[in-house]
Backbone as numpy.savetxt, mean C-alpha at the origin, in Angstrom:
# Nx Ny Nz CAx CAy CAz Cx Cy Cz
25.65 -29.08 51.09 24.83 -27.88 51.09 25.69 -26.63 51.09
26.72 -26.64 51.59 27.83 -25.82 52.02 28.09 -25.48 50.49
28.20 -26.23 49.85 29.41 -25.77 48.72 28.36 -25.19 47.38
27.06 -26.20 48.15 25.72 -25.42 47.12 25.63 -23.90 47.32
25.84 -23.56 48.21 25.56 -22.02 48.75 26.33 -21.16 48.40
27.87 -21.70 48.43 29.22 -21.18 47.83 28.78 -20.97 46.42
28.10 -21.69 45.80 28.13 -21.45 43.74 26.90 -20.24 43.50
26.19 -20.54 44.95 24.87 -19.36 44.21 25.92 -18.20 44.55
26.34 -17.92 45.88 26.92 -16.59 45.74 28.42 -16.03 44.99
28.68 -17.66 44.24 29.82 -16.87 43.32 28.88 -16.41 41.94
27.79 -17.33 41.94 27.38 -17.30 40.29 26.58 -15.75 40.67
25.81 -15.24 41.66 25.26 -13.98 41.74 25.60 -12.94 40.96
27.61 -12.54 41.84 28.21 -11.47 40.97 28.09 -11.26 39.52
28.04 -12.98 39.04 28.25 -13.05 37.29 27.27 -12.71 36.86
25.89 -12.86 37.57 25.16 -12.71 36.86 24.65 -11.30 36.60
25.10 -10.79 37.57 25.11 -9.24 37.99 25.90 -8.75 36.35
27.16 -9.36 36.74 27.79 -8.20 35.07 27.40 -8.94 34.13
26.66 -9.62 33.50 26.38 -10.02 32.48 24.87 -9.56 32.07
24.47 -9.08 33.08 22.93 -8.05 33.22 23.92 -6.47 32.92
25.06 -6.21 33.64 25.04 -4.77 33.17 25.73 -5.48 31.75
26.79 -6.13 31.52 27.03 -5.85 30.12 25.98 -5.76 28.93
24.56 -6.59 28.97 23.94 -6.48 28.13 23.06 -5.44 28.06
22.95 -4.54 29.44 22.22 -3.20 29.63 23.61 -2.01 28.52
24.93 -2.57 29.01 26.05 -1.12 28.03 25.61 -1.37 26.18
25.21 -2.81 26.27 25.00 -3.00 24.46 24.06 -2.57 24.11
22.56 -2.84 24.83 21.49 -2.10 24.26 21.41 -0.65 24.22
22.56 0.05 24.83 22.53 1.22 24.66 23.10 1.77 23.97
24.40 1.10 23.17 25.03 1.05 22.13 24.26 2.80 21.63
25.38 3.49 20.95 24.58 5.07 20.40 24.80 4.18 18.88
23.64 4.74 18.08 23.19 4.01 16.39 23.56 5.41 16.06
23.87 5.03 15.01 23.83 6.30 14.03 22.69 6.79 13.83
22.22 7.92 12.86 21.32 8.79 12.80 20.26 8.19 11.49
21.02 7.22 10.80 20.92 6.79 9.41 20.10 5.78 9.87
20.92 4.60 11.00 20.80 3.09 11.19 19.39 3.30 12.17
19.26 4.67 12.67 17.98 4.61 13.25 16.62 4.72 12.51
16.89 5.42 11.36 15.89 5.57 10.39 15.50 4.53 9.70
16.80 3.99 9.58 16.46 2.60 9.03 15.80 1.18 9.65
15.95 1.79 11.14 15.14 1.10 12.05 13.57 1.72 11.73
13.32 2.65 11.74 11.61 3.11 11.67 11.05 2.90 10.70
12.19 2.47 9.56 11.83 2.14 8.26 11.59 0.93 7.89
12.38 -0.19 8.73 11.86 -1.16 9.09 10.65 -2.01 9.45
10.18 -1.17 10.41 9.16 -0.95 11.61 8.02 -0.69 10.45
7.73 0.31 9.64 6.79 0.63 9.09 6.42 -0.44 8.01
7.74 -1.13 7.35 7.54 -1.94 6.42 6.63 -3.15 7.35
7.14 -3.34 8.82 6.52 -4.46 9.53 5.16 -4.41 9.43
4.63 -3.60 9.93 3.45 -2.46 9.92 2.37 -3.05 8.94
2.82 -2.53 7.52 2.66 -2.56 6.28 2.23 -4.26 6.49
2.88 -5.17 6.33 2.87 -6.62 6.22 1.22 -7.22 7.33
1.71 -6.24 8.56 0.74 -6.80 9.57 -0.36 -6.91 8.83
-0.67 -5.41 8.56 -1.86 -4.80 8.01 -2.54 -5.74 6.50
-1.60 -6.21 5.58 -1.99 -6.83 4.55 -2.66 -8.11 5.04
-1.74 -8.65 6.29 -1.96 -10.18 6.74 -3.86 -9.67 7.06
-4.01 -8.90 8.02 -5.03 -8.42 8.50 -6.16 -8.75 7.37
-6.24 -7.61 6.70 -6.82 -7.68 5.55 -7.54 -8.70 4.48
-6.16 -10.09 4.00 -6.51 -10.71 3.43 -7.26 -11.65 4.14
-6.81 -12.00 5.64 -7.60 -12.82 6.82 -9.12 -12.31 6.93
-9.38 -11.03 7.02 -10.86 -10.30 6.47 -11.55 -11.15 5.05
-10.53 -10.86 4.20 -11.35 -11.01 3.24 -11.30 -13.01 2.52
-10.95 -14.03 3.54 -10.92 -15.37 3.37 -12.11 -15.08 4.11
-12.21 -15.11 5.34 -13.12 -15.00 6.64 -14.53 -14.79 6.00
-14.71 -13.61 4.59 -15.98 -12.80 4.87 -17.16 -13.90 4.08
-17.90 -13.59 4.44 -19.15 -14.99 4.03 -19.59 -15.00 2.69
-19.88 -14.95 1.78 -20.20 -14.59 0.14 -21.13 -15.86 -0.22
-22.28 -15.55 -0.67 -23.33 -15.89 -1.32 -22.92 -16.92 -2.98
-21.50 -16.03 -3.40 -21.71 -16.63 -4.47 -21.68 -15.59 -5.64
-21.82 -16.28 -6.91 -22.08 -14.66 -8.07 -21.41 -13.45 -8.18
-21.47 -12.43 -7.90 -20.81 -11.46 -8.22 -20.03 -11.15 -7.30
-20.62 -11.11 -6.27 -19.27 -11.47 -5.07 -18.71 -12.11 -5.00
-18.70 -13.16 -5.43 -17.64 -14.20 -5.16 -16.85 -13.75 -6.19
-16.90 -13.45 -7.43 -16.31 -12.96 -8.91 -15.25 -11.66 -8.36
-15.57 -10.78 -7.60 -15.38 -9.66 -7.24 -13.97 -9.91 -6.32
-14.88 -10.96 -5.03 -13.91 -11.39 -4.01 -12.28 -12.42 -4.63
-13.21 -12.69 -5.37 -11.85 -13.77 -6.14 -10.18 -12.93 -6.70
-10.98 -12.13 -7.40 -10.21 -11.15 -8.20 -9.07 -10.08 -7.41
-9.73 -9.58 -6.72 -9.28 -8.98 -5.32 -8.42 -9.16 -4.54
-8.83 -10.60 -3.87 -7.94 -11.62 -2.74 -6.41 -11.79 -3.83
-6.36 -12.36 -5.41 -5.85 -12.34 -5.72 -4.45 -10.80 -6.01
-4.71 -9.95 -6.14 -4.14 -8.74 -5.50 -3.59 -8.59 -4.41
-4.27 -8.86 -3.54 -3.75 -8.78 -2.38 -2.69 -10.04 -2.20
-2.99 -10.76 -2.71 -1.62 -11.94 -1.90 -0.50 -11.41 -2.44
-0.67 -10.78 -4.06 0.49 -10.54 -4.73 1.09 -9.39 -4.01
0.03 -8.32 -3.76 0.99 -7.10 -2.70 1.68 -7.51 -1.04
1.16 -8.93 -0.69 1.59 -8.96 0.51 2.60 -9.66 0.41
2.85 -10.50 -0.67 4.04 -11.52 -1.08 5.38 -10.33 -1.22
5.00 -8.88 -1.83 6.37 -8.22 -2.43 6.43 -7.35 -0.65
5.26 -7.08 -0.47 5.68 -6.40 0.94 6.32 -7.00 2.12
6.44 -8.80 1.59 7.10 -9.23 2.81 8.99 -9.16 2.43
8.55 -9.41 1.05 10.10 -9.35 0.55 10.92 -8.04 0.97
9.92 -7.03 0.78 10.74 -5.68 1.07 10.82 -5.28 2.33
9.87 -6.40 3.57 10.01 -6.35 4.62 11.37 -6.71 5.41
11.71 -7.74 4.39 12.84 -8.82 5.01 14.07 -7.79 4.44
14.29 -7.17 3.37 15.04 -6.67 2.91 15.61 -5.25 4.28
14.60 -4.91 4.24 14.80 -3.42 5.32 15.12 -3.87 6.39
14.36 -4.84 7.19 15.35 -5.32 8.27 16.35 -5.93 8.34
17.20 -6.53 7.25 18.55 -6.16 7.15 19.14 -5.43 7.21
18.61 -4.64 6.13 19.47 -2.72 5.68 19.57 -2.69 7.57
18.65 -2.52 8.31 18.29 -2.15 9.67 19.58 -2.46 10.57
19.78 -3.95 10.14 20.59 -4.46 11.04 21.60 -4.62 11.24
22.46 -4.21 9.61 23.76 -3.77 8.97 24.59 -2.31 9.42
23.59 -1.62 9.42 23.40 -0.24 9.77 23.61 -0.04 11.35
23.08 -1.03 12.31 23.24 -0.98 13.53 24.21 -1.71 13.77
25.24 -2.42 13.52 25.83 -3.24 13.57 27.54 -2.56 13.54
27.42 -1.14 13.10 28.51 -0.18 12.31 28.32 0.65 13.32
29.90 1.33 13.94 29.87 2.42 14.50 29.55 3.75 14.17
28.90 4.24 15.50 28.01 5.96 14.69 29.49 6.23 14.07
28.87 7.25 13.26 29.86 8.16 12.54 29.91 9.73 13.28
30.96 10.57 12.77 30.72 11.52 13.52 30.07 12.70 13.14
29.90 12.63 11.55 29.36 13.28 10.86 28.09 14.04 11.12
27.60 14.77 10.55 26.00 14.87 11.19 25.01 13.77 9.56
23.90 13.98 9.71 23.10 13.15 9.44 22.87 13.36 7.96
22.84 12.22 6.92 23.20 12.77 5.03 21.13 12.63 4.94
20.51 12.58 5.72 19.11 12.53 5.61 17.97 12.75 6.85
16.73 13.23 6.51 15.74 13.08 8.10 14.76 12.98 7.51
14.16 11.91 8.53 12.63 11.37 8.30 12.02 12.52 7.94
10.62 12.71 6.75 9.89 13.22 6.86 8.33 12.55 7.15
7.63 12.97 7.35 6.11 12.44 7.87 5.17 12.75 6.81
5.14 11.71 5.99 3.91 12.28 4.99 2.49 11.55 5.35
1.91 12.75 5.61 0.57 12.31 6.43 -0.39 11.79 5.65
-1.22 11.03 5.89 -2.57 10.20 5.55 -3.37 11.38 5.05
-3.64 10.89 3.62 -4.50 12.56 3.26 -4.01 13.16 2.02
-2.59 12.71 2.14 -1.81 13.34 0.89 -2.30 12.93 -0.26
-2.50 13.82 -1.40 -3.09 13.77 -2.47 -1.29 13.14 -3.45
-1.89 11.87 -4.35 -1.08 11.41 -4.94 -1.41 11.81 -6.63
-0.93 12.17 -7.61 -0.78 12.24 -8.61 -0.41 11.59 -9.87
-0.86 10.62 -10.69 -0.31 9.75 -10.47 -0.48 9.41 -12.47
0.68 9.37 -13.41 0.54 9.53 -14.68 1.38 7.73 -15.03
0.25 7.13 -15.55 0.63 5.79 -15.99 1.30 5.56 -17.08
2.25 4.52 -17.50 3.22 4.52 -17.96 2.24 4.26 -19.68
1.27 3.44 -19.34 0.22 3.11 -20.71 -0.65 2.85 -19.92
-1.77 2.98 -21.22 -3.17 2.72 -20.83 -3.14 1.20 -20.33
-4.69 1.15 -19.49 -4.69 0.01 -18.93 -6.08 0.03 -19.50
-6.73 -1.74 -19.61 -8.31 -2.14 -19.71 -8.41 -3.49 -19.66
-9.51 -3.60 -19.23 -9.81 -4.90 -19.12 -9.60 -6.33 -19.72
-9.21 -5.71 -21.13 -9.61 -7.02 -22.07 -7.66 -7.18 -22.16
-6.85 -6.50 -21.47 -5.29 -6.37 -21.40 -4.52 -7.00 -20.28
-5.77 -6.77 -19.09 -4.86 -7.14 -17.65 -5.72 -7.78 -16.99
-5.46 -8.84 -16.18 -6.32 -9.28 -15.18 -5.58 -8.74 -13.41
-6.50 -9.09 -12.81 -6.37 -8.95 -11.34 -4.70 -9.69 -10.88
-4.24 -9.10 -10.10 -2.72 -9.15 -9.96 -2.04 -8.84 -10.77
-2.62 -8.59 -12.14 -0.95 -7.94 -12.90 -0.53 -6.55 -12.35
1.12 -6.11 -12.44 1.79 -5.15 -12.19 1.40 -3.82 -13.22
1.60 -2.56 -12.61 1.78 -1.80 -13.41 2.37 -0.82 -13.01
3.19 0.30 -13.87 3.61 1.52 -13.22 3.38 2.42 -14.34
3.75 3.68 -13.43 3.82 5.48 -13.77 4.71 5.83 -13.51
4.33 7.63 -12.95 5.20 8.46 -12.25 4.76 9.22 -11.47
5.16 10.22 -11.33 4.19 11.28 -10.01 4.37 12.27 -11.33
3.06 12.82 -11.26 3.14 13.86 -12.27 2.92 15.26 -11.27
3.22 15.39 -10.33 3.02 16.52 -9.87 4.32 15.93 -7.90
5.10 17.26 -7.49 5.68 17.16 -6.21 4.77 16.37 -5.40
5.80 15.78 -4.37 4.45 16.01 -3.55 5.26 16.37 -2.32
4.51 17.53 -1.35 5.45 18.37 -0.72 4.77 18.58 0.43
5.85 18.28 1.89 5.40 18.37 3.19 6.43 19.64 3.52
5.69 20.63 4.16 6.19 21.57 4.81 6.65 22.42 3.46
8.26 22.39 3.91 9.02 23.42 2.53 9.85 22.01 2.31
9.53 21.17 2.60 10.83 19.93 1.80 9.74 19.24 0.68
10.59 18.91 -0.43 9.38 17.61 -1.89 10.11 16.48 -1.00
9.32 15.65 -0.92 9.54 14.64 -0.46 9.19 13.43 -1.58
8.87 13.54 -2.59 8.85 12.99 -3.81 8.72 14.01 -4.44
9.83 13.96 -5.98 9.69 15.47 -6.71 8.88 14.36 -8.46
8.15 15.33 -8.88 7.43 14.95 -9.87 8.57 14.38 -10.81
8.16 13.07 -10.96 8.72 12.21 -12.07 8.93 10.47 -11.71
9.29 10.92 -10.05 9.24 9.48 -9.55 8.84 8.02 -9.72
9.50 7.52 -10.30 8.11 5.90 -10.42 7.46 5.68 -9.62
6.38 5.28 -9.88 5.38 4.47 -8.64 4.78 3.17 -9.45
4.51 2.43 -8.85 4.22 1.17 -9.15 2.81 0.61 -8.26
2.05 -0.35 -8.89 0.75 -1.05 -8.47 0.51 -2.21 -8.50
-0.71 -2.71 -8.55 -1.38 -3.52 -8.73 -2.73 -3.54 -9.49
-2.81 -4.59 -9.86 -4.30 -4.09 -10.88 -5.35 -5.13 -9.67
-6.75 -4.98 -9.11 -7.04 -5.42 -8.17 -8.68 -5.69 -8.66
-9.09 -5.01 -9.72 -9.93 -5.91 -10.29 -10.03 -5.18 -11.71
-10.55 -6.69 -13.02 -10.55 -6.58 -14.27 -11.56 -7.14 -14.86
-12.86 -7.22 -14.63 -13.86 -7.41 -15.50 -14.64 -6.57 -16.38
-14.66 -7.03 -17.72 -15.34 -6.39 -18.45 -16.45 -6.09 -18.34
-17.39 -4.87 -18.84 -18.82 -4.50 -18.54 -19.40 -5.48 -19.21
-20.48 -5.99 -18.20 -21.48 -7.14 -19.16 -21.14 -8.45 -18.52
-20.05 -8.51 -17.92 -19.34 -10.03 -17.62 -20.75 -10.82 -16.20
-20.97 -9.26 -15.31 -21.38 -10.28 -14.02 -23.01 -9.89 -14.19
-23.84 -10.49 -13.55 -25.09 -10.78 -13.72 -25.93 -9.22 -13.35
-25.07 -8.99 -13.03 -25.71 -6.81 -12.73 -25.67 -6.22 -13.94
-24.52 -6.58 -14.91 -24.47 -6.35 -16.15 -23.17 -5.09 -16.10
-22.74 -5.08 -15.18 -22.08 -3.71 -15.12 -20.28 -5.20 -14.49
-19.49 -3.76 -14.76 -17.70 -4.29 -14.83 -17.20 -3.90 -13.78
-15.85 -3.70 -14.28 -14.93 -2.54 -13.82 -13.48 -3.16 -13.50
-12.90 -1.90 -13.39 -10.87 -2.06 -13.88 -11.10 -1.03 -12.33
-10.35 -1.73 -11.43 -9.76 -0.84 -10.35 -8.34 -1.47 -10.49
-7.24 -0.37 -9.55 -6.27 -0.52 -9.73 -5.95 0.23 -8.32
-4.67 -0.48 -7.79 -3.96 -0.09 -6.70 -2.88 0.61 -6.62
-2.69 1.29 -5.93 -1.22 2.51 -6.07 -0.36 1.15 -4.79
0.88 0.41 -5.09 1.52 0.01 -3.89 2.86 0.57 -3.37
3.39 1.56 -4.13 4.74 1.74 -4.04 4.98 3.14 -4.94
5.81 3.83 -3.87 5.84 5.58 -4.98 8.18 5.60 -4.36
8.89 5.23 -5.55 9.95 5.21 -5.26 10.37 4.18 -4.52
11.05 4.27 -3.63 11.47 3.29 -2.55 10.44 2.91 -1.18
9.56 3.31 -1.34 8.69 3.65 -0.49 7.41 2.62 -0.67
7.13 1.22 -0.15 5.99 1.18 0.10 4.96 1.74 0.44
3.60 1.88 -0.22 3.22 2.53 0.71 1.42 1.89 0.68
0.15 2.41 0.97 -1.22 2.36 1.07 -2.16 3.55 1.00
-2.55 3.22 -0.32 -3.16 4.28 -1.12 -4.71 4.32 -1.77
-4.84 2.99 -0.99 -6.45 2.57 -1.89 -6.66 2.00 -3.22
-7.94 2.29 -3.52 -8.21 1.19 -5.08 -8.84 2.76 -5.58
-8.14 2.82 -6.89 -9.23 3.52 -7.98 -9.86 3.04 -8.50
-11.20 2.57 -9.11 -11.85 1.79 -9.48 -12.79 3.17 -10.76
-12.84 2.23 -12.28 -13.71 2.92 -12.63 -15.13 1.70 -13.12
-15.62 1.90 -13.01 -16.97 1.21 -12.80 -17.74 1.50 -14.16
-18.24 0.55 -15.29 -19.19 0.89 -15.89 -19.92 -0.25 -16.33
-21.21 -0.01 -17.07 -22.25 -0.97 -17.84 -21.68 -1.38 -19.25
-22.74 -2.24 -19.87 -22.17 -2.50 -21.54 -22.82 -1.02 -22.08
-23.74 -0.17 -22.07 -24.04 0.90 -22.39 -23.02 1.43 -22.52
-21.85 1.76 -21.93 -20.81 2.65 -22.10 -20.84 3.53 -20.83
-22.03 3.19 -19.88 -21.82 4.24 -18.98 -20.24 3.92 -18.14
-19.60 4.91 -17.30 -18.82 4.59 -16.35 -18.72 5.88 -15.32
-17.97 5.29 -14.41 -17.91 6.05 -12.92 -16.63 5.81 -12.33
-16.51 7.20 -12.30 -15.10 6.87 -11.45 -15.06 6.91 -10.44
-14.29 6.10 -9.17 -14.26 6.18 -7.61 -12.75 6.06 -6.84
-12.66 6.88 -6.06 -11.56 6.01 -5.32 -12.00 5.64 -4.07
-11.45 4.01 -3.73 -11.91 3.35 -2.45 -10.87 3.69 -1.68
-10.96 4.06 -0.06 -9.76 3.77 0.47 -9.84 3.08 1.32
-8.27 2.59 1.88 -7.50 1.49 2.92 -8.89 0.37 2.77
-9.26 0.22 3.73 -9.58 -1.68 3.98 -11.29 -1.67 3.81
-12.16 -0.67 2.93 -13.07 -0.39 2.40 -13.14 -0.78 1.25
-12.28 -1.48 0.77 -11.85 -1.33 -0.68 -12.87 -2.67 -1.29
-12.78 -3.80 -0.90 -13.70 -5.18 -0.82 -14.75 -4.96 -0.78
-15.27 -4.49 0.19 -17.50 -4.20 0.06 -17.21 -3.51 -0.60
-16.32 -1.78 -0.90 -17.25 -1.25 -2.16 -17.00 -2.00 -3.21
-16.11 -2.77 -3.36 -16.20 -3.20 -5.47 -17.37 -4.36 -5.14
-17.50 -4.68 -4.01 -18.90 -6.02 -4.30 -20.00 -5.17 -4.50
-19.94 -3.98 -3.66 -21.33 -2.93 -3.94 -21.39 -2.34 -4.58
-20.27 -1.97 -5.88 -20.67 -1.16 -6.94 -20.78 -2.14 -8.01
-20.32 -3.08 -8.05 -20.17 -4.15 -9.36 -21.56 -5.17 -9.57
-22.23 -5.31 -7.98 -22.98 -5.87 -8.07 -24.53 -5.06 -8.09
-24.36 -3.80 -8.59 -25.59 -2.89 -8.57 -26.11 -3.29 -9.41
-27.01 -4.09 -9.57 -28.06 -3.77 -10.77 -27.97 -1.99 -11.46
-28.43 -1.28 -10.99 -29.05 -0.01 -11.43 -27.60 1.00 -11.50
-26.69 0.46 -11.05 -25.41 1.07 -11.27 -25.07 2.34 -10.89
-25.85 2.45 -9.56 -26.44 3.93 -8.36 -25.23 3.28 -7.89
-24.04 3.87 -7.54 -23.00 4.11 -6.85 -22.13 4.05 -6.03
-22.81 5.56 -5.58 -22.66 6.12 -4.13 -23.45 5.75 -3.37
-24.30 4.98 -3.10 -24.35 4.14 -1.71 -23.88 3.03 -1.21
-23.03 2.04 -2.25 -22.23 1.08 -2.34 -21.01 1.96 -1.42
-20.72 2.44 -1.60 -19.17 3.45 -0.58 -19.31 3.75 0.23
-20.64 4.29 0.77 -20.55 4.65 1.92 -19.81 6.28 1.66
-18.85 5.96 3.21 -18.28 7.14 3.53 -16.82 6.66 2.95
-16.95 5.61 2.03 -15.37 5.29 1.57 -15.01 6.22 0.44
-15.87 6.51 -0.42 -15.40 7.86 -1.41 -14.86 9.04 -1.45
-13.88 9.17 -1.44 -13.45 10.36 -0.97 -12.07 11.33 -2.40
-12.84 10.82 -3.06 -12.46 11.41 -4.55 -12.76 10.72 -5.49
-12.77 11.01 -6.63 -12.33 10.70 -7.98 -11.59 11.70 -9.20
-11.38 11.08 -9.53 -10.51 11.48 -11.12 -10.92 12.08 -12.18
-10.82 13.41 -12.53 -11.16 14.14 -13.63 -11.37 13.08 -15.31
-11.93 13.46 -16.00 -11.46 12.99 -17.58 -12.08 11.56 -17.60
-12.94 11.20 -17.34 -13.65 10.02 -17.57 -15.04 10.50 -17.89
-15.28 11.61 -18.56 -16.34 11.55 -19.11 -16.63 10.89 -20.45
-15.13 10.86 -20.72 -15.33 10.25 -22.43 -15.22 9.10 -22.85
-15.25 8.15 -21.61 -15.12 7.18 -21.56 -16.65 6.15 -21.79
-17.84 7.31 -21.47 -19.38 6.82 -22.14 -20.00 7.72 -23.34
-19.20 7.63 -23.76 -19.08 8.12 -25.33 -19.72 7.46 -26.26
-19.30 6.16 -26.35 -19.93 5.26 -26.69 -20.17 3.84 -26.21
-21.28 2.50 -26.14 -21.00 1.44 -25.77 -20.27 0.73 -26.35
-19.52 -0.18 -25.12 -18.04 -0.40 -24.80 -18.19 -1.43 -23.66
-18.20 -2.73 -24.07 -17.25 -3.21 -22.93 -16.37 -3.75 -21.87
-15.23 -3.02 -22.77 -13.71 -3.01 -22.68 -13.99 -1.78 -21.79
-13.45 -2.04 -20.16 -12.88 -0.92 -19.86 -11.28 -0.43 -19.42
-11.29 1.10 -19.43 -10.05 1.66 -19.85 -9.70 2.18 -18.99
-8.49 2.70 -18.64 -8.00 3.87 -17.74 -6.68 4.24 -18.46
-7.16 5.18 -19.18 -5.97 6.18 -19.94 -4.66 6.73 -18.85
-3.86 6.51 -19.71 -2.65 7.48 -19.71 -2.16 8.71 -19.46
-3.26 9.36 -20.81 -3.48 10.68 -20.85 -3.92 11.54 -20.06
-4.46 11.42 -18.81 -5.05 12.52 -17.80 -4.57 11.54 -16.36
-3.78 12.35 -15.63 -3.29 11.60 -14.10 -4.26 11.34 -13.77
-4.32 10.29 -12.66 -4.90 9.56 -11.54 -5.07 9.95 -10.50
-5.90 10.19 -9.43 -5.53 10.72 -8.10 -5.86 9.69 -7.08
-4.55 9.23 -6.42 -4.62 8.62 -5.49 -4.66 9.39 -3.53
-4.80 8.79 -2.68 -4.89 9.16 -1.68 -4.30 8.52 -0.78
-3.02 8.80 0.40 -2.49 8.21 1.39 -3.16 7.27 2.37
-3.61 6.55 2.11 -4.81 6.22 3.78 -4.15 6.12 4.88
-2.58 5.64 4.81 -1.69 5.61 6.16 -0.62 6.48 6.02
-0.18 7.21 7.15 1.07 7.97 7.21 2.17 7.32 6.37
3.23 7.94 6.13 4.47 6.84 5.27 5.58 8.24 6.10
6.62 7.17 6.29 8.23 7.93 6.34 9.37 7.41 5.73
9.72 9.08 4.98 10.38 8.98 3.89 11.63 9.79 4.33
12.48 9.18 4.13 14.41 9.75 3.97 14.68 11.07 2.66
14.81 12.05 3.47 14.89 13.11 2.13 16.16 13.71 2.70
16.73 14.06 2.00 18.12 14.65 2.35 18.07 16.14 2.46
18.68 16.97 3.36 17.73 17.99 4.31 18.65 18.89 3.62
């Protein structure tokens, strides 16, 4: 018992400095960079949660069948494809993260600082080619650019020209589902280096040629395309709710004539919308 008593109070001290040594490492000072790249991390995590969230919503949600199910199919498919690249770019950043922390601060001052681009920000958004239905289905890729800054405070935190890149998130032609009405929505997922969550533009029309433009945002995006696609009477705005919160100039000429193939030109930007904050590295 004697010599039992002897090991707790030698092993005590050790355990004592091996509690402060791992208290001097976590305090380790990061650079200014390797910390950003920590929040940048963090947000990509974020990002991933939120998709997992989402697509678990939309396995979960109950569907009848028919146009919802047509709707839901198309959709879910989108989404796995954006959560598949958001995990990749997840795994990627928490490296960058961990490389970065891993390196002594420098003494320099800082070659960049977070900016906060808030939920709300109006996106701009000029596609590289036209897109339509009878061209792309649900999950194919697409990109643009920013056709206009986009600017927090006095810093651009994206300056007009930037790539941005998507998803196409639904592609049926007008006439296809038993409402008689279509539609081509499309997802904004990425503006530069920047993941980000921006909603569905969706333009909505009949074989008449009518169409409608909408943008859905964040996790609204599922009931409205089941509630606008599956309108009989092709009334709208009560399918959205309070999820509408813009649309896109220059689609009047798009019921010009019956059509349906639907389109989303080139020729006149897009307007997308932030639904979640994003932080972005701009060099100050």
């Amino acid at each position: 018992m004697k010599s039992h008593h002897r090991y707790v109070r030698l092993a005590l001290p050790f355990a004592g400095a091996i509690l402060i040594l791992g208290s001097l490492a976590c305090e380790k000072k990061l650079s200014p960079e390797a910390i950003q790249a920590q929040e940048v991390a963090k947000s990509a995590d974020s990002r991933v949660a939120a998709l997992e969230k989402e697509l678990a919503d939309m396995k979960a949600a109950k569907t009848e069948g028919g146009d919802a199910a047509h709707v839901t199919q198309g959709h879910q498919k989108a989404i796995e494809k954006q959560l598949a690249e958001a995990k990749r770019a997840a795994e990627m950043k928490r490296k960058a993260a961990q490389q970065l922390a891993a390196q002594p601060a420098p003494a320099e001052a800082p070659k960049t600082v977070l900016v906060d681009v808030p939920a709300g920000s109006k996106l701009q958004v000029k596609l590289a080619k036209d897109l339509a239905t009878d061209s792309v289905q649900a999950g194919d890729a697409w990109e643009g650019t920013l056709a206009e800054d986009v600017v927090v405070g006095n810093k651009t935190v994206w300056p007009a020209g930037t790539v941005v890149r998507g998803v196409v998130s639904q592609s049926t032609p007008a006439g296809r589902l038993s409402s008689g009405n279509g539609g081509l929505g499309i997802k904004l997922t990425a503006v530069g280096a920047n993941d980000v969550d921006a909603g569905v533009y969706l333009v909505a029309g009949t074989a008449r040629g009518e169409r409608n433009a909408k943008y859905i945002a964040g996790g609204a995006a599922l009931g409205a395309l089941v509630g606008i696609l599956s309108d009989k009477n092709n009334r709208n705005d009560h399918a959205l709710g309070g999820a509408a919160i813009g649309a896109a100039a220059g689609t009047a000429a798009a019921a010009a004539s019956a059509d349906t193939v639907i389109r989303i030109g080139a020729a006149q930007p897009v307007t997308f919308t932030l639904s979640a904050p994003e932080k972005v590295s701009v060099k100050p």
